[in-house]
Structures are given as C-alpha cells and as structure tokens.
TORNU-742393 format. One line per field, with one value per residue (C-alpha): z, y, x; residue in one letter. Coordinates in steps of 0.05 Angstrom, whole numbers. Example, Ala and Ser with C-alpha at 12.3 -4.5 7.8 and 13.67 -1.06 7.14 Angstrom:
! residues 2
up (156/143) .
north (-90/-21) .
east (246/273) .
residu (A/S) .
This chain:
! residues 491
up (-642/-580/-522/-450/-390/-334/-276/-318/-362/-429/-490/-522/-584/-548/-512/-528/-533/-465/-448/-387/-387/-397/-339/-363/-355/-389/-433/-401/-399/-325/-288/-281/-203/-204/-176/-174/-246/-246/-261/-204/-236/-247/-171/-149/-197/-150/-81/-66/-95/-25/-21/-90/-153/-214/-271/-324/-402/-451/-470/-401/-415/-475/-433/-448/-377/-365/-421/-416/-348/-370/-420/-365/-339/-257/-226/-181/-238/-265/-204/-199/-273/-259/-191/-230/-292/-316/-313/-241/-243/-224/-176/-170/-132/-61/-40/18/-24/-77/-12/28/-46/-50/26/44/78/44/64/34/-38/-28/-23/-81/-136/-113/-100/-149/-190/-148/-188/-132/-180/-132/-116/-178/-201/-140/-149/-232/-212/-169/-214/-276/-314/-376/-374/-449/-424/-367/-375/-323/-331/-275/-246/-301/-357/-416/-399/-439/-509/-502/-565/-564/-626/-688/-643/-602/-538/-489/-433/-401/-443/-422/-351/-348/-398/-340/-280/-311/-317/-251/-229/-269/-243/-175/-189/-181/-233/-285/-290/-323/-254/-251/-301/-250/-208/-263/-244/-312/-285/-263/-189/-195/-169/-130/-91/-70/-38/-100/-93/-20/-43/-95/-54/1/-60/-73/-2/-7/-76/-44/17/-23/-72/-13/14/-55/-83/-21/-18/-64/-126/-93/-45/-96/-124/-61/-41/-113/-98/-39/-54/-114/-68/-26/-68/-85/-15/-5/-77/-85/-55/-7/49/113/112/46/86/139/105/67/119/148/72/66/144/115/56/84/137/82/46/119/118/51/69/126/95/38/91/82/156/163/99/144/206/174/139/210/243/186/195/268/262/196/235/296/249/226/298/282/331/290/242/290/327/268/261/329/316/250/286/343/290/257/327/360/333/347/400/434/493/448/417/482/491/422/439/501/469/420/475/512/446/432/506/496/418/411/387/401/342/346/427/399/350/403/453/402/390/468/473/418/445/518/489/452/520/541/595/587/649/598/538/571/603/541/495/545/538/459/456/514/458/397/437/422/343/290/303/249/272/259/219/151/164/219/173/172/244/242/283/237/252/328/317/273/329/379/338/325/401/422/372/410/483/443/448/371/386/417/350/299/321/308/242/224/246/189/141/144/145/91/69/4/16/61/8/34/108/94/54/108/171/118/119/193/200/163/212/268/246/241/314/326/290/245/177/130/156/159/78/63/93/49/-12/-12/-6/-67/-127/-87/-93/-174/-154/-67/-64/6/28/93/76/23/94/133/74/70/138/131/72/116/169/116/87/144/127/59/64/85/15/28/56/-6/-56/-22/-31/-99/-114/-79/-118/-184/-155/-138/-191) .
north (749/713/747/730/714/713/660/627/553/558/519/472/522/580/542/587/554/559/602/640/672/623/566/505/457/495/545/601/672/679/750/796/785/705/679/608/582/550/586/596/536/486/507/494/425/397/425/350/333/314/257/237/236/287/252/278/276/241/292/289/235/263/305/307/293/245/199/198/176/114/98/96/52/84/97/147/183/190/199/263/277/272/322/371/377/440/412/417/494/540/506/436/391/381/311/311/310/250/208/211/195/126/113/131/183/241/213/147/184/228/157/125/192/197/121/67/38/0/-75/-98/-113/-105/-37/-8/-38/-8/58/60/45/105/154/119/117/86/9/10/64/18/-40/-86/-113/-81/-134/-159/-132/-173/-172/-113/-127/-120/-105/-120/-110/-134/-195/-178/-220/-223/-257/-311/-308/-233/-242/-291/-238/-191/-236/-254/-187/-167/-225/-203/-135/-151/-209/-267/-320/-328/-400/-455/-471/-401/-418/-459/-397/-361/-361/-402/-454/-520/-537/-606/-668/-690/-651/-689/-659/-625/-573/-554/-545/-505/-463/-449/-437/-373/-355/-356/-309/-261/-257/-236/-194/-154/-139/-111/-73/-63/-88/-47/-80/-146/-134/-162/-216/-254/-249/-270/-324/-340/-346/-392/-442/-438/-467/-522/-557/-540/-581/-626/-693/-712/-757/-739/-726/-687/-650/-628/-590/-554/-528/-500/-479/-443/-406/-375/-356/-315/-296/-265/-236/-203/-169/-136/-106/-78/-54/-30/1/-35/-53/-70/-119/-162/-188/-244/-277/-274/-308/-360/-371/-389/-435/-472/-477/-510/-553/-573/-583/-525/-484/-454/-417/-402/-366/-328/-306/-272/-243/-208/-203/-163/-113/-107/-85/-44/31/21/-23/-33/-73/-130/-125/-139/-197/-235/-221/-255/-313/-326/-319/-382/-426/-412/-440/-496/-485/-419/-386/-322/-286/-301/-281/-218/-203/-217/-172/-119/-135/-120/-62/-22/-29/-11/59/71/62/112/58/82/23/-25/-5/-8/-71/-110/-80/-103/-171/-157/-136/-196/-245/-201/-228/-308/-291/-333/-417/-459/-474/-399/-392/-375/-305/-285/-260/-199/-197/-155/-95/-43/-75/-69/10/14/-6/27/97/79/74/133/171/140/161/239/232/251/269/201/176/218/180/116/130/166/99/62/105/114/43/14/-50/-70/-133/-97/-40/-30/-24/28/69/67/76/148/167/157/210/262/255/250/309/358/332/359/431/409/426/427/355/331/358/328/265/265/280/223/173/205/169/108/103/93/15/11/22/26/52/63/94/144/160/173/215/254/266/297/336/372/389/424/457/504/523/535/595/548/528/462/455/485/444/379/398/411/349/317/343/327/262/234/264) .
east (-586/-584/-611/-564/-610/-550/-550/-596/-604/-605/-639/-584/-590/-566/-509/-442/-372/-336/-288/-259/-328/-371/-396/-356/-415/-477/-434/-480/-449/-425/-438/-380/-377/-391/-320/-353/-342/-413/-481/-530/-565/-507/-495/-558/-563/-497/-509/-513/-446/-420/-458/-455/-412/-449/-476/-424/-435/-399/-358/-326/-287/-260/-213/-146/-120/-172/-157/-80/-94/-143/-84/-39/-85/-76/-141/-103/-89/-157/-187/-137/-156/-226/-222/-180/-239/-260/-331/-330/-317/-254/-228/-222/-261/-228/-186/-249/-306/-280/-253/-324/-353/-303/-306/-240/-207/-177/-98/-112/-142/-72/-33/-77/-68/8/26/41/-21/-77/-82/-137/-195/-246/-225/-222/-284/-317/-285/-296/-369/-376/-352/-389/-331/-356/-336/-312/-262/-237/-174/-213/-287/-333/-383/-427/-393/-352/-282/-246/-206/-136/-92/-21/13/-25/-62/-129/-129/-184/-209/-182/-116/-126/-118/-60/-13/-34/-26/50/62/44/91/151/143/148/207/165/187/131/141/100/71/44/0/-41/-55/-94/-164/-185/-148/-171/-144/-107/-151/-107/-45/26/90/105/51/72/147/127/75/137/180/131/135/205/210/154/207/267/229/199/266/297/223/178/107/66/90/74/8/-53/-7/7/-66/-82/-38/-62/-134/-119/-72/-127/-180/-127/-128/-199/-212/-162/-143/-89/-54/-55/21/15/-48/5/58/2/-34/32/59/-5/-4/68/38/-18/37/71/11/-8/66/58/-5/25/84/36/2/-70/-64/-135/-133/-78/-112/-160/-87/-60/-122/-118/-48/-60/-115/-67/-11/-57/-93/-14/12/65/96/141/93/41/100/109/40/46/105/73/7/53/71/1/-23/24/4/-70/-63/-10/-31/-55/10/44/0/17/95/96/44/101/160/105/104/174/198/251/268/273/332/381/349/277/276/309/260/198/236/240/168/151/203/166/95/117/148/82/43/100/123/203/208/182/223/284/277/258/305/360/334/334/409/429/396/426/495/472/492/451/442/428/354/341/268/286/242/283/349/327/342/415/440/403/341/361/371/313/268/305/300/230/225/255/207/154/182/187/263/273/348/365/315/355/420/393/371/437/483/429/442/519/528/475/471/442/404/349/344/265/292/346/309/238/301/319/248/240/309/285/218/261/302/241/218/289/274/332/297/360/372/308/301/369/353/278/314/351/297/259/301/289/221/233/250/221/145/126/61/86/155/103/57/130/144/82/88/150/130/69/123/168/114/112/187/179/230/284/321/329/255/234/274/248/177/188/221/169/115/151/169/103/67) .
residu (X/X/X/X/X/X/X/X/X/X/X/X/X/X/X/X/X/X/X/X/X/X/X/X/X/X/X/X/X/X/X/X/X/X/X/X/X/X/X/X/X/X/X/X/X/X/X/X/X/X/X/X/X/X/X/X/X/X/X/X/X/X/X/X/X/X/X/X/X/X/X/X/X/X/X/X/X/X/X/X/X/X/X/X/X/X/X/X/X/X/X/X/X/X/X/X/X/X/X/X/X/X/X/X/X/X/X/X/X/X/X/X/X/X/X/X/X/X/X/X/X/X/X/X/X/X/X/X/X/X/X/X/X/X/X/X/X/X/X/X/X/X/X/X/X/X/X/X/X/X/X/X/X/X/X/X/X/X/X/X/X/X/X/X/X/X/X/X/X/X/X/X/X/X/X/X/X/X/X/X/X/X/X/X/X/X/X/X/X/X/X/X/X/X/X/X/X/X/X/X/X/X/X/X/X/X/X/X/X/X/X/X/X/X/X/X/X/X/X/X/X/X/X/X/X/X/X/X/X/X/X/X/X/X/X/X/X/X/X/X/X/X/X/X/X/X/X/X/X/X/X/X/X/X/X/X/X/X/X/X/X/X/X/X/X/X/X/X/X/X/X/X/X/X/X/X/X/X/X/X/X/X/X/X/X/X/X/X/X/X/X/X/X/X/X/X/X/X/X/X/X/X/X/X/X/X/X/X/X/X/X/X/X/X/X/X/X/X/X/X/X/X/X/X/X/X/X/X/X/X/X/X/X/X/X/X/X/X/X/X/X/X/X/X/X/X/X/X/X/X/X/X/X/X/X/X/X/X/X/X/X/X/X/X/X/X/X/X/X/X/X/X/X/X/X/X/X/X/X/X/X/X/X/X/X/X/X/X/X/X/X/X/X/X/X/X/X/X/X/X/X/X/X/X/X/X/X/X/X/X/X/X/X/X/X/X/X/X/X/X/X/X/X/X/X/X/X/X/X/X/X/X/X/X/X/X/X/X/X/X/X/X/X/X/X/X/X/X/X/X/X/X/X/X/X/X/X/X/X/X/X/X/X/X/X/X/X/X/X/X/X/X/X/X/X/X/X/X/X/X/X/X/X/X/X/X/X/X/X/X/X) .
C-alpha cells in the first residue's frame, strides 16, 4: 500500500493516474483545500514560468487538442491548445504570460489564436522554438533541422519539391496565378543570368494580380507571399544582368512591388513590418527617375503614419502634393487631400480637417483622366465617406461617423468587397460611440460571414474592439448574440 505524503513529489513508482484529484503534472494526491490544480512542488518548480516557457514531457504533445491543432497546421491554434493544457493546472495559462514568453503583446497573441494561419516562416520557427515543440511534430523545418516529409496521397515529397507545392498553394489561395513563371520564385530556383523587358512586365503583372486580389480577399491571405515575392525579384536584379534601359523599369517595377507588399502589411495590420518597403520604394523610384511611384510611396507611407504619428503623415502628403505639381491628376490630389484631412482630425485640428477635405471633394469634382495611376481606382465616393467617417471618429463626432458608414453600407459595391466590409466594422464602432448597441451588434453581425472569404487584420482589431464594447452589454440580446457568434466565428 502506498502511503500519500500531500503537497509533496513522489517517486515515479508511486505516481497515481490523474484525475480531478490528482495534480495533472506529477499525478500527486492534491489536498482537499488546494484550488490551484498543481502540488506545492510543481508550483514551486514554475514560479518562473513568466519569464520562460516549462519544459513539458513527451506526453504533452500527445494531447488531443494539441495534435489536431499541429494537423491543422495553425500555430495560433496550438499555441491556444498548448495555453488551454491540463498540464498547466485548472485554469489555463493566461493570453499575458504566453505573449511576454513570444515577445508580443497579449492583443497581437488574441489576433494570431483567432486570425487566419501565420505562413511567415521565420515566425513560426521562432515561436515553435520557444515552446519546444518537437520539430518532427512541426510542417516547417526550424533553423538547422532537415526539412519535414510531406505525404500527399500515396507519394512522399520533401524538400525543395516540398516548398514549391506549398508556395503554389499559398498562391492559389490568395488568387495569384500559379503559373510556369512562378516556378522561378521558389527559393531552389536559380535567378536568370541575365534579365530583359520580359521580367519587368511580368514582375508589374504580379503587382497588378496582388492589387485585384487584395480588393476581393483582404491582405492576410496575401501578406508573406508578396514579401516572398519580393525578396526573390529582388535577388534577380541584384544577380542578374541588364541594360541600362532594362535597369530602369525594374527598379521602378520593383518600388511598386514593395509598395504593394507595404499595403498588405498594413491592411494585415503588421504596421511595423511596412516602413523598410516604403523607404526602398523611395530610393527605387529615385534611382529610376520616377515621380510617379515615389509619389505613391508617400501616399502609402501617409497612411502607414497617420495613427502613431500624424504630423509625419502630414509631411509625406504635402511631399507627394510637391512631386505631383504639374501632372497630377483630379483623383490623385483627392486621395493626398484625404491623406492630409485624416491626419489633421487625429491632431484634433477640426480647422485642418475641414479645409483639406474641401480641397478633397473640389478635386473629387475633376472625375477620373486617363493619366490616372492604375492604384488610384479605388479612389470613388465611398472612399470619400470612408475617410470622412473615419474622420469624424477621430474629431469624437461618432453620430456624424455613424452616417458615413451607413451611406457605405446601403449602397455597396462589390469590387472593393475588403473596403465595404472594414467601412461595416468601422459602423458598428461608430454605433457603440453612439450608445446605439442593437445597431452597433447588427452592424458586427453582418461582417462575421465575411470574414469566411476577407481576412483583414485590421477589420479583426475594429472587430475586437467592438466585441470588448459589447461585452459590457451582455444583457442586451442583440449584444449577446453577436458575442456569441463571434466567439463561434473566430474560433
């Protein structure tokens, strides 16, 4: 008979099978009165768990929730899995704790268990690493490790082969034609010797897919492949041959490309992984002599700014409205007056606002002109409203915000899906500002079977925003209903 010495370790030979009663990580008897889950020793063997992930056995990984996640092959998922262990006692371990562990913050973990599945290698081989998630549980090779075997049907596949099945599937996910060219972007791939006119059509026929793809899916889907992309075109002109003609158009085809790449990590909200493609943009589109794109790469680098600092954003605005002077257009000065308008009503300068979104709508007037940048189409009367709405949240005039959104929504059009359904988010968070929480919950509900098909990361912060705001009216119906959704939704 095995005699119990409570709050104690025992030898592995009078471990007991774990139950409701027993501490999940030793198997030792727990007292009557421990509401922990964990013996005083297995407490006292993690008291540094803040700083550091546990060393877990084995067995951990054997969990049922923890390997359907790895099969599902979302790191979110596992991490969740992994928080949520009954190793770790009765109650889970907190969002807090696993964020400070992976050096984020604890919204960011919330984004990456809830969002759509991180395909950033580095990342996840970072992340994998810190948990010491065993690498032949993993679908990616960590840093010094043989790349993982893949099995797909009755063939094994690994490697190389591997990683341009995945890279073409990433691309057909996110509507980017896996063409024979695509091929070349594989990292296996040998960059061509020598590069002619035909490269830099096809690298601004990317840009061009990446542009309508974003507008129908949103940018999650398609973050990690344009900077995959990116990098690889990169190496090309830093490798390869050329005239000086050829030498030209690729440094500008290249500054829209990481143009590009900079927007879906803002819409993806990875603001801070934008600003080096915008710098690089610049100094391409200098090296190239062209205006035109480095005026775009204000414009985006206008946007990037504005939240955390608006001033700067003012700044690249009126660089662009300079470098634009004699060939701009009625559209683009709208777009860099919207630009100036929105960063004035963050500084709370209502003067400021007003003044440059009259210059916006006088422009707006000018209709389109066949020297229009191909970006600028998105440039319609919703976007107008959008920013204006966006604005008046800004200024705290939710009511005046809330009627913007509303004209968006009641009038939708389908070939800026992404737009409508971030300009829904922004209602319901307009409509809570108001104290309207049926129509803020209303207006949420409907933006939740988009996200099936639109990944946004920064229509999923608007949201979760929203969600905390209803939270505190759970005994509204429709406050409640949302939240549940929600939960069901982005679980």
């Amino acid at each position: 008979m095995v005699t119990l010495d409570f709050g104690h370790s025992h030898p592995r030979e009078a471990r007991l099978p774990v139950t409701h009663a027993n501490c999940p990580r030793c198997g030792g008897r727990l007292a009557r009165d421990n509401s922990s889950g964990r013996c005083a020793p297995c407490q006292a063997a993690e008291r540094d768990r803040l700083s550091a992930p546990p060393v877990v056995p084995e067995s951990f990984w054997e969990h049922e929730p923890v390997r359907t996640a790895l099969a599902g092959r979302h790191l979110g998922r596992v991490i969740r899995a992994y928080r949520y262990h009954p190793y770790h006692g009765r109650s889970p371990l907190p969002q807090s704790v696993v964020a400070g562990w992976l050096g984020i913050t604890q919204a960011q973990l919330s984004r990456i268990e809830n969002g759509p599945a991180i395909v950033h290698l580095d990342r996840l081989a970072h992340w994998a690493s810190m948990l010491r998630i065993p690498p032949e549980r993993l679908w990616f090779a960590l840093p010094g490790q043989p790349a993982p075997t893949v099995v797909s049907g009755a063939r094994v596949e690994e490697g190389d082969h591997t990683k341009r099945r995945q890279f073409h599937a990433l691309a057909a996910l996110a509507g980017i034609h896996a063409s024979i060219g695509l091929d070349l972007l594989t990292a296996n791939s040998e960059p061509p010797p020598s590069l002619g006119m035909e490269q830099v059509r096809y690298t601004a026929s990317l840009v061009d897919q990446f542009r309508s793809a974003d507008a129908a899916v949103g940018a999650d889907a398609l973050c990690d492949i344009a900077m995959q992309v990116h990098h690889r075109l990169s190496a090309w002109a830093e490798h390869a041959d050329y005239s000086r003609s050829v030498g030209e158009a690729l440094q500008s085809a290249l500054a829209h490309l990481a143009i590009q790449a900079a927007w879906l990590a803002i819409d993806a909200d990875r603001r801070s992984e934008a600003r080096p493609y915008l710098n690089e943009a610049i100094a391409r589109a200098r090296i190239a002599d062209d205006a035109r794109v480095e005026v775009r790469a204000l414009t985006c680098m206008s946007l990037l700014l504005r939240e955390d600092r608006p001033v700067e954003a003012l700044h690249c605005a009126e660089a662009a409205l300079r470098t634009a002077a004699g060939w701009t257009t009625p559209r683009l000065t709208t777009l860099l007056h919207l630009r100036s308008a929105h960063a004035h009503a963050i500084l709370r300068d209502t003067f400021g606002f007003e003044r440059e979104m009259t210059k916006a709508r006088r422009a707006f007037e000018g209709g389109s002109h066949e020297d229009d940048l191909s970006f600028i189409s998105f440039v319609t009367e919703q976007e107008v409203t959008a920013i204006t709405g966006l604005s008046y949240l800004a200024l705290d005039r939710p009511d005046r915000a809330a009627s913007c959104f509303r004209a968006i929504t009641a009038s939708p059009v389908d070939a800026y899906r992404r737009n409508r359904v971030y300009s829904t988010a922004q209602l319901a968070r307009a409509s809570i500002r108001q104290g309207d929480v049926p129509g803020a919950a209303h207006a949420a509900l409907a933006v939740l079977p988009e996200l099936q098909d639109v990944r946004s990361g920064r229509t999923l912060r608007v949201l979760s925003e929203v969600r905390s705001g209803l939270a505190s009216h759970h005994r509204v119906p429709e406050a409640r209903e949302f939240i549940d959704v929600y939960e069901g939704t982005l679980a």
